[in-house]
N, C-alpha and C positions, 0 to 999 in steps of 0.2 A: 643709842641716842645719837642722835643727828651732829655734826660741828655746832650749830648755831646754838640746840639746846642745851647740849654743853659747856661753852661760851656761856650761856648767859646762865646757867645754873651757879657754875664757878666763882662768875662775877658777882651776883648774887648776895653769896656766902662773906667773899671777901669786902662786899662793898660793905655789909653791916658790921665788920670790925676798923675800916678804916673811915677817917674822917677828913683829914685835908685832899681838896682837888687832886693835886699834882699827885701827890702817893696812887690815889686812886685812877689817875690817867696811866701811871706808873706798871701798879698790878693788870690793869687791864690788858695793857703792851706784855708783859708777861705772859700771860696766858697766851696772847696769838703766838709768841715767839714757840710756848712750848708745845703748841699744835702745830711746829713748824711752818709758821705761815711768812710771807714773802718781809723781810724788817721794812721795805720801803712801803708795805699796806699798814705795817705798824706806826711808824714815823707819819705816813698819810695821816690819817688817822688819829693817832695825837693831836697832832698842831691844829686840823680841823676843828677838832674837841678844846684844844687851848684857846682857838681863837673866836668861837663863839662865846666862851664863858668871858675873857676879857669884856669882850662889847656889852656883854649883861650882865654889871657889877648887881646888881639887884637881886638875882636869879639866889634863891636857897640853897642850901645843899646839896638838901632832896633831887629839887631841879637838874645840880649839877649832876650829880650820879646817873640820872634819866639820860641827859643828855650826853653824856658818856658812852652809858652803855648802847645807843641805841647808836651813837654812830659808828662804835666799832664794831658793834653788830652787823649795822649796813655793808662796813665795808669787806667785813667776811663774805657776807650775803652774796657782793658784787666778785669778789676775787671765787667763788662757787660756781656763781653762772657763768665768767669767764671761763672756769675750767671746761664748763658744760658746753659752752660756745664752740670752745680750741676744739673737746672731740667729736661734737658735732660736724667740724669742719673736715675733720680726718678722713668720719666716717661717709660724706660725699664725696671726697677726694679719693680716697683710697677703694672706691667701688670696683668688682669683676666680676664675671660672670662666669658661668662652666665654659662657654665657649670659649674665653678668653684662655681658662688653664687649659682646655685638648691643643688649640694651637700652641700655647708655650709648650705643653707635652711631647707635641711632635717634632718641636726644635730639639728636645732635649734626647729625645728618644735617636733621631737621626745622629744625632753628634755622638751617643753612646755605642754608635754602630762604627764608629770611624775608630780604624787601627791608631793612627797616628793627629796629629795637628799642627801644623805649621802656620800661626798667623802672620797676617804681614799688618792688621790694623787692629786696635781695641779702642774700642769706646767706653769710658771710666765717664760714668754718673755721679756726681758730685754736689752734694749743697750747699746754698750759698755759705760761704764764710767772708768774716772781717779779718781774720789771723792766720797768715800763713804756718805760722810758728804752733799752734796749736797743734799735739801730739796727732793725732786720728789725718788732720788734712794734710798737714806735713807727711806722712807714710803714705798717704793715697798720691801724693804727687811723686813722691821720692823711688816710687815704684812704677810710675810712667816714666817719668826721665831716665832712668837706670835702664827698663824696656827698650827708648829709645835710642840713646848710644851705645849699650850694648850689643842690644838684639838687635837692631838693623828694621824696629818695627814702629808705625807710626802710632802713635799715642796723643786721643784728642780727649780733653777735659771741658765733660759738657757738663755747667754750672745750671742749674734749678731753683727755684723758689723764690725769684724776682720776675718781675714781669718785666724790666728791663732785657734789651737785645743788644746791649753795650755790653760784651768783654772784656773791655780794655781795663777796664779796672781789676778785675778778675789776675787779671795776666799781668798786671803790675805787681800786685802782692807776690806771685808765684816765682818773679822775677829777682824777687828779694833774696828768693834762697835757694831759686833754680835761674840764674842768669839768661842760659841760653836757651829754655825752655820757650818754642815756636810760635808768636802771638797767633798765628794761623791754626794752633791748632787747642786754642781757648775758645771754647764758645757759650754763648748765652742760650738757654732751654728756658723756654712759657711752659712747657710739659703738656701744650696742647696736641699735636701731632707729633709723634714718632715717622711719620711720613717724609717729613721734614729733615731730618737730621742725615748726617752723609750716614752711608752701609759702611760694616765694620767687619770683621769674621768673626770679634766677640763685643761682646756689648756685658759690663760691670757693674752692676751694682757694691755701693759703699757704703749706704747706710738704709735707713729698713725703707726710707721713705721712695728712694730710688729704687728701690726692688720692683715698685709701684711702676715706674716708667719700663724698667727691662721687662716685666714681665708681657707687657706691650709691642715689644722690637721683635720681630720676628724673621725679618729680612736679615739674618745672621748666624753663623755656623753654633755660636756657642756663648753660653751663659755662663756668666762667674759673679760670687755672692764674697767680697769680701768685710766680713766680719769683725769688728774691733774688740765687742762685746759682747755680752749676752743682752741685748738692748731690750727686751721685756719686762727686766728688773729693773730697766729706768723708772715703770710705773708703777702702783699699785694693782692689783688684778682687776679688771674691767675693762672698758673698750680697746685705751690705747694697746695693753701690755696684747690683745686678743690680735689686733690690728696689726702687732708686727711678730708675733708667733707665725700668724697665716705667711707669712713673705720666708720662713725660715719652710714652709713645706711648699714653696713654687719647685723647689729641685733643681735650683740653680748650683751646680759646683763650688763650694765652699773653699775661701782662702781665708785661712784665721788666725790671728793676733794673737798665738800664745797657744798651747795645748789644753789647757782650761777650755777658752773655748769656743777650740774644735769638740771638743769633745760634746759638749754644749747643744755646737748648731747640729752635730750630726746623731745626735739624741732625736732630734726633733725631724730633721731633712730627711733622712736616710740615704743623703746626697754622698759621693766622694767628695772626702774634704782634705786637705791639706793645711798644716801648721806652722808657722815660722816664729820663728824666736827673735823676738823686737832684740835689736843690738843700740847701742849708741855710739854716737860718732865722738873718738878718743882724740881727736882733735879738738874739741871742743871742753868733753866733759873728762877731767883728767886731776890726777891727783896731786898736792902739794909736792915740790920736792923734799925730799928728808931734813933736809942740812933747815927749810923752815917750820915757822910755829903757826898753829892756828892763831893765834893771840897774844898780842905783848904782856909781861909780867902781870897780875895781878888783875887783868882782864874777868870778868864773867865769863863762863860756859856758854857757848850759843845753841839755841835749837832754833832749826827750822822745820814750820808745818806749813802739809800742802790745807791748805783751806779755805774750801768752797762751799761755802753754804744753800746755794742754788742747787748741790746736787746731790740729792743723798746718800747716793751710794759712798761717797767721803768721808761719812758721817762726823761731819762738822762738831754737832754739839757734841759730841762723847770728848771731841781733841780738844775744844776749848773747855769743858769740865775736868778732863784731866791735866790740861795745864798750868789751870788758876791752883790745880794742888801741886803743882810741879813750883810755880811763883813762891806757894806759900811756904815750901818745905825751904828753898833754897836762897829765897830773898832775890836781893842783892848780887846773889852770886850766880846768876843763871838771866840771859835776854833772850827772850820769844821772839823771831819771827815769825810771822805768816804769809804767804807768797799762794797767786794760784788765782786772785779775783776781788774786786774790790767791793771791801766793804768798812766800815766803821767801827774799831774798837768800843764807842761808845755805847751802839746798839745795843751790845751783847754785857754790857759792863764789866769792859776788861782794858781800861783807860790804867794806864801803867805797871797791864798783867802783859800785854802781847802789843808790838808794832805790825801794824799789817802795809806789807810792801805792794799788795798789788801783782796785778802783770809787770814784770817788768820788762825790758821795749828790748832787750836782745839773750841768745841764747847765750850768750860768754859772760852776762852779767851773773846770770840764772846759776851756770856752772861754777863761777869766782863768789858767790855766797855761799856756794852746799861747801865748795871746799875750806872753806874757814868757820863751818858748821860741826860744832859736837858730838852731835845726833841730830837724825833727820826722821820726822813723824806724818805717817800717812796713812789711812786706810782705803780699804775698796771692798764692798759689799757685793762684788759682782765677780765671776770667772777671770777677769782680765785683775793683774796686778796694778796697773797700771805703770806708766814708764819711770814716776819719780823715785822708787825703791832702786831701780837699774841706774837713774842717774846720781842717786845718791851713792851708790856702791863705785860708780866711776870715778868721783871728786874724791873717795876715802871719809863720807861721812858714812858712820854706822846708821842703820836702819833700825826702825819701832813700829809695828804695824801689825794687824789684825788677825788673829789665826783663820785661815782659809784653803777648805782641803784642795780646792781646784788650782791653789798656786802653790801648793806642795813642790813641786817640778823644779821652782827656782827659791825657793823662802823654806830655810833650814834656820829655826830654833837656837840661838848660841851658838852658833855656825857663821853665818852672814847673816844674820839680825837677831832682832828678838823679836817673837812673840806674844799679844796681848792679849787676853780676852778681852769682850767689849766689856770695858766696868771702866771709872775712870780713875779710883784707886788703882786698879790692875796695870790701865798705860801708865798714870803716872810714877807706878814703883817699876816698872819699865825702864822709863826713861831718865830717873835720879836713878836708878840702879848704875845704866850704863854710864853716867856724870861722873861716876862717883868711883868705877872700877877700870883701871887704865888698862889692865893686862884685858879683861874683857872686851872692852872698846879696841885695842890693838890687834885682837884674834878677827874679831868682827870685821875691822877696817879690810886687813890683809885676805881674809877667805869673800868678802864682798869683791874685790877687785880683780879676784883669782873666778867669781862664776859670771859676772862679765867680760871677761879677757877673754875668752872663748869662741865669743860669736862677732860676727862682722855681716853689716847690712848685705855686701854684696854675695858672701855665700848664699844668707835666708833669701834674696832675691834670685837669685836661679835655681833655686828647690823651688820656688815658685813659677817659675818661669817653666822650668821643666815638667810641672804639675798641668797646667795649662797644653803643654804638647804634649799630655798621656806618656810621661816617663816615667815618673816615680811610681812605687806601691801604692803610693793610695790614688793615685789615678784609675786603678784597677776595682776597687772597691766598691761598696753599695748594691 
């Protein structure tokens, strides 16, 4: 059955046991929320349906429920053919042709001929962003800058998906958290001509949409595909997820966010790929000294969750269903944050189950909450663990999150975290489990701080770096 027939079977049912308007504007937002649909098409949608019925104090019941359902129907209707629109648009943008992969082939082939590789320039394709701070852009700059004073090599950041030719904005944010990073070597990409753009000895894709531009560049010794994700499980299976599987067999060189997945893109590439292990920076994310407390006498326990509901691989609803029985078990004596993206307590009716903080505006603030956090609750439905597990281990908040065999590598079981199934009984005996047992949470804190103590950006940036000049084993590979 279709969404729409669904939707309106549902409402249906429910509209013949309930009777007042608002209940029934009420169940109706329910229902989209529980087909995961966007809360602000919900909320649309509402108030539309409110404020029609206001102006027609006249209007029957009957009527009211008609016009209910028919608007939230529309607005499904419209948030569908949006969807249908966006991969519509992918699928004329993201067009090649065979002759297009023989030429990238022959880039690829030529470069697997070469003993060695020494660049002196790389070109890192980048999409537009608003937040430098954001985990994925943040690592694609932190990895050109580091290229640049260290290696002696020039590192230019060509941003896409504005039609703007102004960088300077571009290079102001990047400025935020890379000072001395070159405004000469920010630039603005229309992604009309690769013709255009200065020659590089390699050319980068960062994310799948750019794989689209590199696989075009062909004036360059060498192609690299750095990977954060397994970005096909962004989608459902159908266009998009098809659109950027294709970009994982152009046979660009794989540099991957994590062993997960590597293992992932090189499932699918057959490419040589290389791994590095996201570190974080202990200047930043670090833990309480001993001699303090998380909290003055008589305080509640804090939890923070990362929660985004925009993305599902987070899976938002399972952490806000297991929290509301984390609230109920502990009362009083336990405070929800949510951190990671803004949204509304209300939406979701969890008005004095959970505060949600939002982005907050710097990385020191981000790290001085985990560390006077309890436990720290996240998931990730994708190969990549994501970096909040690592930043919570660094602050000394115990970790709660989702059993996943591709992040085996670094998420050990009553070791450095716990383990959930998805159920939300399951997180939330979880996470009052770990409330509630100090010597646990102490084991936890101590072996979390001990499997990020280990790694440092600037080692995993020259295994990468070395990867790129045909050094390491898996350079040899494929």
């Amino acid at each position: 059955m279709s969404p729409s027939r669904l939707l309106a079977a549902s409402a249906k049912r429910l509209l013949r046991w309930l009777r007042e308007p608002d209940l029934l504007i009420r169940a109706k937002a329910e229902l989209l929320k529980e087909m995961k649909s966007d809360p602000a098409l919900v909320n649309a949608a509402r108030q539309q349906a409110l404020a029609e019925i206001k102006t027609r104090p006249e209007m029957t019941l009957d009527c009211q429920r008609e016009l209910l359902s028919e608007v939230v129907e529309r607005a499904l209707w419209e948030r569908e053919r949006a969807a249908a629109a966006n991969a519509l648009g992918f699928v004329d943008l993201c067009d090649f042709t065979e002759t297009d992969l023989d030429a990238n082939r022959k880039v690829l082939e030529s470069f697997a001929r070469l003993a060695t590789f020494q660049p002196q320039s790389l070109n890192w394709f980048v999409p537009h962003f608003d937040h430098v701070f954001r985990g994925g852009i943040r690592t694609i700059i932190a990895f050109a800058d580091y290229f640049r004073q260290a290696k002696g090599v020039r590192n230019r950041i060509i941003v896409y998906g504005r039609r703007s030719t102004d960088p300077s904005a571009y290079h102001q944010q990047i400025q935020v958290a890379f000072p001395d990073f070159p405004a000469e070597d920010v630039l603005a990409y229309s992604g009309d001509d690769p013709a255009m753009l200065p020659p590089a000895d390699a050319a980068i894709a960062t994310l799948w949409t750019s794989a689209y531009h590199v696989l075009r560049v062909n004036d360059t010794t060498a192609k690299f595909y750095l990977v954060q994700d397994y970005e096909p499980l962004f989608y459902s299976a159908g266009t998009m997820s098809a659109l950027i599987e294709a970009t994982y067999r152009f046979g660009f060189w794989g540099i991957c966010n994590t062993p997960g997945v590597a293992d992932a893109y090189r499932r699918v590439s057959g490419a040589p790929t290389q791994a590095f292990v996201p570190a974080v920076d202990r200047s930043v994310y670090y833990p309480l000294d001993p001699s303090q407390q998380k909290h003055a006498e008589g305080e509640p326990k804090t939890v923070v969750f990362y929660g985004r509901p925009g993305n599902d691989r987070n899976c938002f609803e399972l952490g806000v269903r297991a929290l509301r029985n984390v609230k109920r078990l502990l009362g009083d004596g336990v405070r929800i944050i949510s951190v990671g993206a803004k949204w509304e307590p209300g939406q979701y009716d969890l008005d004095g189950v959970v505060e949600n903080w939002g982005l907050l505006r710097t990385l020191e603030e981000v790290a001085d909450l985990y560390r006077h956090c309890d436990a720290g609750l996240c998931f990730m439905q994708t190969p990549h663990p994501s970096y909040q597990p690592l930043e919570y281990m660094a602050c000394g908040c115990p970790t709660v999150t989702n059993r996943n065999p591709a992040n085996a590598w670094l998420l050990r079981h009553g070791e450095n975290c716990l383990l959930a199934e998805p159920t939300a009984s399951a997180v939330a005996e979880a996470v009052v489990g770990l409330l509630q047992d100090d010597e646990l949470s102490a084991r936890i804190i101590r072996n979390g701080l001990l499997s990020v103590g280990s790694t440092d950006w600037q080692q995993q940036m020259d295994i990468v770096f070395d990867f790129i000049c045909k050094k390491t084993p898996a350079a040899s590979e494929g």
